[in-house]
C-alpha positions as CSV (number, residue, x, y, z in Angstrom):
1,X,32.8,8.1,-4.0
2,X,29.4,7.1,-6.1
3,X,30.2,3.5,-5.6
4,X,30.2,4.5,-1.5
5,X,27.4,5.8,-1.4
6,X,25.3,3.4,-3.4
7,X,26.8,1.0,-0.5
8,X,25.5,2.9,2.0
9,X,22.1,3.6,0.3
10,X,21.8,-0.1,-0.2
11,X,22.8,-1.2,3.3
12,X,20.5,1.3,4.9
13,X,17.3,0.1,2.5
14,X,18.5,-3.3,3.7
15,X,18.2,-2.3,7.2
16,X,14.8,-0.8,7.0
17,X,13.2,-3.7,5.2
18,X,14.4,-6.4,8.1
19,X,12.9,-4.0,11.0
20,X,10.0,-3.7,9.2
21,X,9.8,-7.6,8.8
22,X,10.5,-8.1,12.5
23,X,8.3,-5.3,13.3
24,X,5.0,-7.3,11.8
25,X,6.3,-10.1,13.1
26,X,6.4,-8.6,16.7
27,X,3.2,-6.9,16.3
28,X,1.6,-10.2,15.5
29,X,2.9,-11.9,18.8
30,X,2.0,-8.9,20.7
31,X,-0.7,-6.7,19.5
32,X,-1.2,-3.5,20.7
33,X,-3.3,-2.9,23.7
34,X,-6.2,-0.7,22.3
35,X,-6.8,-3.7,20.1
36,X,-9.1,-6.4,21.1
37,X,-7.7,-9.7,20.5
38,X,-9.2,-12.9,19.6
39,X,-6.2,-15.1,20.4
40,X,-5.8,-16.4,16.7
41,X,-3.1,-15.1,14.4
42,X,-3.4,-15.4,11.0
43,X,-0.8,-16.8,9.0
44,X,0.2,-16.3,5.5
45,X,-2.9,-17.4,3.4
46,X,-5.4,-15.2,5.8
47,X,-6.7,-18.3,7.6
48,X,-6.5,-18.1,11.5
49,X,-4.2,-20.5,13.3
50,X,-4.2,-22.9,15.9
């Protein structure tokens, strides 16, 4: 039963970190509307790309 649910603990932390990655990722190909956007994203390192 403790073995179970440490599964299931696991597998739902799993789950929440990979919508959160493809959240940001989502976000950054479509920003939200109140935003003003300057067309750049910014990659890793914080520098815009082309």
């Amino acid at each position: 039963m403790k073995e179970m649910l440490k599964r299931i603990f696991l597998v739902a932390f799993v789950l929440l970190v990979l919508v959160a990655i493809s959240g940001f990722f989502y976000m950054q190909k479509h920003p939200m509307e109140g935003q003003k956007t300057t067309g750049k994203h910014l990659n890793f390192s914080g520098k815009a790309a082309k």
